[in-house]
C-alpha positions in Angstrom: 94.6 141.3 -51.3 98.0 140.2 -53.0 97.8 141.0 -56.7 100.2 139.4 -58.9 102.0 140.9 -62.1 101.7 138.8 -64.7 102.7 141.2 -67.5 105.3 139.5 -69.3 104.4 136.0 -68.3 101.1 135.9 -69.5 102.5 136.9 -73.2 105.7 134.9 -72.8 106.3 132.0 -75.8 108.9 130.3 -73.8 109.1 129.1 -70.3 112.7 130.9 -68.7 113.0 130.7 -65.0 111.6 133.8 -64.5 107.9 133.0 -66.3 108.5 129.8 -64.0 108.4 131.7 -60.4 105.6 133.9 -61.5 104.1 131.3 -62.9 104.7 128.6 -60.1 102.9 131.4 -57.4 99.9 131.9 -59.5 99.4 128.3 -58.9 100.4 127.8 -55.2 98.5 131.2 -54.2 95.5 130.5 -55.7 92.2 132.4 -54.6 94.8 134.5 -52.6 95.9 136.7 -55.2 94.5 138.1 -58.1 96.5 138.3 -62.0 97.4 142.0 -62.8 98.6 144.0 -65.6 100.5 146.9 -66.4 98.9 149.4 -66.6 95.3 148.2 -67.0 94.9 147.4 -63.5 96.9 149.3 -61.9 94.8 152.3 -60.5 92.4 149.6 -59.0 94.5 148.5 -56.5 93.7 150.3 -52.7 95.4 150.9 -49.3 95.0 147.5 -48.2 96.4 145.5 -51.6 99.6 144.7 -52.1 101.0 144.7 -55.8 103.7 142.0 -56.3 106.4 141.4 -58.9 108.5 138.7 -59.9 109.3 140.1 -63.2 111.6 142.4 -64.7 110.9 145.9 -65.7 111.6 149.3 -67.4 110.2 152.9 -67.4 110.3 152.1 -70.8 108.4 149.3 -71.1 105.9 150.0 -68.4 105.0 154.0 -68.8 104.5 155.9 -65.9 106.1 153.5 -63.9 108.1 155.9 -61.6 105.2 157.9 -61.2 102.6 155.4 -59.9 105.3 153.6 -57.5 106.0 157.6 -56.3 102.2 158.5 -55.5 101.1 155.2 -55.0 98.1 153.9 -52.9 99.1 150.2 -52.1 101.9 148.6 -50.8 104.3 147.1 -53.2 106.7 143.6 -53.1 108.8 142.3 -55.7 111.2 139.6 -55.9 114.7 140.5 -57.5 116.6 137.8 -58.8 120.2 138.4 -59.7 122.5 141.9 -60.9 124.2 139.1 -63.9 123.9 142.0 -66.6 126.0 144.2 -64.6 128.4 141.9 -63.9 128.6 140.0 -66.8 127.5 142.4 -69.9 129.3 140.9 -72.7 127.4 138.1 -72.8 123.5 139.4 -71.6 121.2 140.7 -73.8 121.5 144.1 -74.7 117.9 145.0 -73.8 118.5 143.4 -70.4 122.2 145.4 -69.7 120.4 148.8 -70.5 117.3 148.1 -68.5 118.9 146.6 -65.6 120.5 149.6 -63.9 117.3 151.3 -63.9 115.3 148.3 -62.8 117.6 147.8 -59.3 117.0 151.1 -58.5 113.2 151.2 -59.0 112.7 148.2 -56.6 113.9 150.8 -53.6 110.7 152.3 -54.2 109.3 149.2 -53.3 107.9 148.4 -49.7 109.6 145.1 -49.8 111.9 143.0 -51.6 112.9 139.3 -51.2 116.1 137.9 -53.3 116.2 134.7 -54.4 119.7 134.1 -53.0 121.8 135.5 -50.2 124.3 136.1 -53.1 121.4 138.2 -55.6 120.7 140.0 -52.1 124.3 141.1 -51.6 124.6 142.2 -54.7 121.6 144.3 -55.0 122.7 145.4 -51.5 126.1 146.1 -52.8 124.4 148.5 -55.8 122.0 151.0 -53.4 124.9 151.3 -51.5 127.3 152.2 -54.8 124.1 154.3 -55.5 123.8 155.8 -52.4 120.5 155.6 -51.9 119.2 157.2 -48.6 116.0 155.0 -48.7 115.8 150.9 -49.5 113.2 148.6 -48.3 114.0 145.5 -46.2 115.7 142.2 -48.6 114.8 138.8 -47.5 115.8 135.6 -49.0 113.0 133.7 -50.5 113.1 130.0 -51.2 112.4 129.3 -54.4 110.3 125.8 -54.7 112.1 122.7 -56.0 109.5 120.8 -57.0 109.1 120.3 -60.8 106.1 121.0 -62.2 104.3 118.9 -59.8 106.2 116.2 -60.0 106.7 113.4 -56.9 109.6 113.6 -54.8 112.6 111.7 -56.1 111.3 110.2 -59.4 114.9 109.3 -60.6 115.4 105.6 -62.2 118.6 105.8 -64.9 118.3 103.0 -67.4 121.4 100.8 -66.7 120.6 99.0 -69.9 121.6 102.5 -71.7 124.8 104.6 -71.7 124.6 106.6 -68.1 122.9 110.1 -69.1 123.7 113.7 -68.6 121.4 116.2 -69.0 122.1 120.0 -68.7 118.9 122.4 -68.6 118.9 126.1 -68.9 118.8 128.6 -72.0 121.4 128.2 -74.3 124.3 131.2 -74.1 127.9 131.8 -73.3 126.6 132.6 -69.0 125.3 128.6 -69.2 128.9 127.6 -70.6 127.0 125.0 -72.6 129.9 125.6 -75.1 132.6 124.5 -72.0 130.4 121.7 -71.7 130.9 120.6 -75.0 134.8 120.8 -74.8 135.0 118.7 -71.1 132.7 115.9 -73.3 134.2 115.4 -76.0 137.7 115.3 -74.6 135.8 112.3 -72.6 134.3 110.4 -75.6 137.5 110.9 -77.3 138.9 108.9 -74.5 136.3 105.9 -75.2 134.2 107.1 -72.1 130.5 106.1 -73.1 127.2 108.4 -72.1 124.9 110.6 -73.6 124.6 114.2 -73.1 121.4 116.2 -73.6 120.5 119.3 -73.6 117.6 121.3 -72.6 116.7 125.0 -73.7 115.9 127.8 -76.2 118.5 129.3 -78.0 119.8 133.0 -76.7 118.9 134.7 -80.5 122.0 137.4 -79.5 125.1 134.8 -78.5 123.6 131.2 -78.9 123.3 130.4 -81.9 127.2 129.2 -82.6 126.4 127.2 -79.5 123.6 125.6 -81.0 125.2 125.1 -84.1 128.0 123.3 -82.8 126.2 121.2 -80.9 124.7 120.0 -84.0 127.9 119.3 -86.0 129.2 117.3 -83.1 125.9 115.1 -83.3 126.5 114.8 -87.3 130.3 113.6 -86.0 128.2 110.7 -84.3 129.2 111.9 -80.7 125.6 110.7 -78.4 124.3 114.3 -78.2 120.8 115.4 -78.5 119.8 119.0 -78.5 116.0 119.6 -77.0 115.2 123.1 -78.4 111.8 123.4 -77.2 111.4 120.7 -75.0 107.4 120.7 -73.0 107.6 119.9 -69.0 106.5 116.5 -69.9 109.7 115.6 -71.5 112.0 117.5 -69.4 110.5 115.7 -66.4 111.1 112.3 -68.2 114.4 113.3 -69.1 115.0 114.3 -65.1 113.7 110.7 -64.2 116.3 108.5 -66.4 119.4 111.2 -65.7 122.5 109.5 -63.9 123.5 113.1 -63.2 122.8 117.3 -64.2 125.5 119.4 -64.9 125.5 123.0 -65.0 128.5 124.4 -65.8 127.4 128.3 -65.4 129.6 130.9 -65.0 126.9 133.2 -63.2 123.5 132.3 -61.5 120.9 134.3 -59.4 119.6 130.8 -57.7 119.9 128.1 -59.7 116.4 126.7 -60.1 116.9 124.0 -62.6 119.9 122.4 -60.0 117.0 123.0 -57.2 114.0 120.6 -59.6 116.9 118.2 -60.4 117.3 117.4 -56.3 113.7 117.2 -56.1 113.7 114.8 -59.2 116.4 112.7 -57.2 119.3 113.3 -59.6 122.7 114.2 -58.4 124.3 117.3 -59.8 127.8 118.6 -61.0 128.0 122.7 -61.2 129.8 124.9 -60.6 131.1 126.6 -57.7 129.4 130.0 -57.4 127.8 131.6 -54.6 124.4 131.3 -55.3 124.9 127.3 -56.6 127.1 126.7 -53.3 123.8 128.0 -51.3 121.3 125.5 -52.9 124.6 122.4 -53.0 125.9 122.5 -49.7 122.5 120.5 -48.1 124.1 117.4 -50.4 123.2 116.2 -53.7 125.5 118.1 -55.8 129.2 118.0 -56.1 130.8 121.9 -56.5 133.6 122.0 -59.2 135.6 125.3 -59.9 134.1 127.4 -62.9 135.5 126.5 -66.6 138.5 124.2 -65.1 138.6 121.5 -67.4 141.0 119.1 -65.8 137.9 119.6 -62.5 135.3 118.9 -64.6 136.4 116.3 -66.6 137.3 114.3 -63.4 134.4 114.9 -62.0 131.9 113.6 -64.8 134.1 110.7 -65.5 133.4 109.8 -61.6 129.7 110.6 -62.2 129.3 108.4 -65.2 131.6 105.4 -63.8 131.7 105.2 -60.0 128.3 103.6 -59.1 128.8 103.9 -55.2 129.7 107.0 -55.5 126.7 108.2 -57.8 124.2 105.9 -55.5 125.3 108.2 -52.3 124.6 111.5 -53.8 121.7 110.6 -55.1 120.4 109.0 -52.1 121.5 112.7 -50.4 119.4 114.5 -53.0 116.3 112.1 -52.2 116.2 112.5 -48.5 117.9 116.1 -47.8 115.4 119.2 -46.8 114.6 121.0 -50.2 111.6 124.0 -50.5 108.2 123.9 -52.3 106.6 126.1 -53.7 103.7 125.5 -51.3 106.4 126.7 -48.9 107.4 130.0 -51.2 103.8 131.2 -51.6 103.1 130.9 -48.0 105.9 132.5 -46.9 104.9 135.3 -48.7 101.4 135.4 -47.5 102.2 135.0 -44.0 104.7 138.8 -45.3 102.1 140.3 -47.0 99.4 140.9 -44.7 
């Protein structure tokens, strides 16, 4: 039997990506897995169970962690998801930077491990071997699903009766470059191009609140910005179906999940070129622009918001290319764990 944390999750007031995947597999696995939590159900679990993670974790915030995974009875999975507080510690939470060390080497106690990227896998690769630990479980790479909260494939119909629309989901902090974002757009509307930006996400309480604050002050200026804080999956679907385009201007990403749903959604995407994007962009769809080059990316959305043809053909690409479910993720898993 497959049981599946849901520590965090279940308590979580927001919906991050990672509350997302865990919760996204409750749903797809159904009867085949059963909710834990640490450490109430912990000693339950047999021989034949399996205990699987998708969330992050601590000695510290889950006692007697170390020792269960040490003498444990069942087999244990977990899926890692990206090593962005080492690289980037200046601008992750300072919870997350301590924990994180810790938490990459407590998942080579596990049986298995899947990554959500070939990029999250070399990295985490790349730290048991700076660790030099003698003993690491096999790292797949696990599809995350594309499909949004249900939605139907390729939902997408922009208003041509409104200024073309750009939408940028994912929390708000220096890694999500929302602040670069601002910069590339309003050098654009200064130059009399017309669309509306919105953005999607809850505010980083350690480094987003400037952001958020400034995004504010430019939508006092009269600039067509709108800021939703704590937007439901209602309206970030309906803002998905009348996007002309994403962007995701992010300076590090474990998967990119949000550029994965917009696909599904039917909506083209500008981001930028990292690994892990590159991975998910490269089946068409999306258009890869170098990290925090403004002269890249202000070419690129002017194309974006002006060049029909052009916007028609990758978004025709991002309706009929190959993308995952999460039908497809929970199966794979079940078809591991057995």
């Amino acid at each position: 039997m497959i049981h599946l944390d849901v520590t965090k999750t279940r308590s979580a007031g927001h919906r991050s990506g990672l509350t997302r995947v865990t919760t996204r597999l409750a749903a797809e696995l159904g009867a085949a897995a059963r909710p834990i939590t640490w450490p109430a159900n912990a000693s339950q679990l047999s021989a034949d169970d399996w205990l699987l993670t998708a969330e992050l974790f601590s000695e510290a915030e889950r006692p007697r962690l170390e020792s269960f995974l040490a003498r444990r009875q069942c087999r244990t999975a977990a899926i890692f998801h990206d090593a962005i507080p080492l690289r980037h510690p200046q601008i992750t939470w300072p919870q997350s930077v301590a924990r994180h060390p810790g938490y990459m080497k407590l998942l080579a106690r596990f049986d298995r491990v899947w990554a959500v990227s070939a990029a999250s896998r070399d990295d985490l690769l790349g730290f048991w071997g700076w660790q030099r630990l003698e003993h690491t479980p096999p790292v797949d790479i696990l599809p995350l699903g594309a499909d949004f909260n249900g939605a139907p494939r390729g939902q997408c119909k922009p208003s041509p009766a409104q200024p073309p629309r750009l939408l940028c989901v994912g929390i708000i902090e220096p890694r999500k470059n929302q602040g670069f974002l601002l910069d590339v757009c309003e050098q654009l509307w200064s130059q009399g191009l017309r669309f509306e930006l919105h953005l999607v996400g809850r505010v980083n309480p350690h480094f987003g609140r400037p952001i958020a604050a400034r995004i504010g002050a430019i939508a006092r200026r009269g600039a067509t910005v709108q800021f939703h804080r704590a937007a439901s999956d209602e309206t970030v679907a309906g803002l998905y179906r009348t996007a002309r385009a994403t962007v995701f201007p992010s300076l590090a990403e474990g998967c990119g999940l949000p550029l994965l749903e917009s696909l599904w959604m039917g909506v083209p995407c500008v981001c930028s070129d990292l690994p892990s994007l590159r991975e998910q962009a490269t089946g068409g769809g999306a258009v890869l622009v170098p990290p925090a080059d403004p002269a890249a990316w202000e070419s690129a959305l002017r194309r974006i918001v002006i060049d029909d043809s052009w916007r028609a053909t990758l978004g025709e690409s991002a309706q009929s290319r190959p993308l995952p479910t999460w039908r497809d993720t929970a199966q794979a898993i079940q078809r591991a764990l057995v």
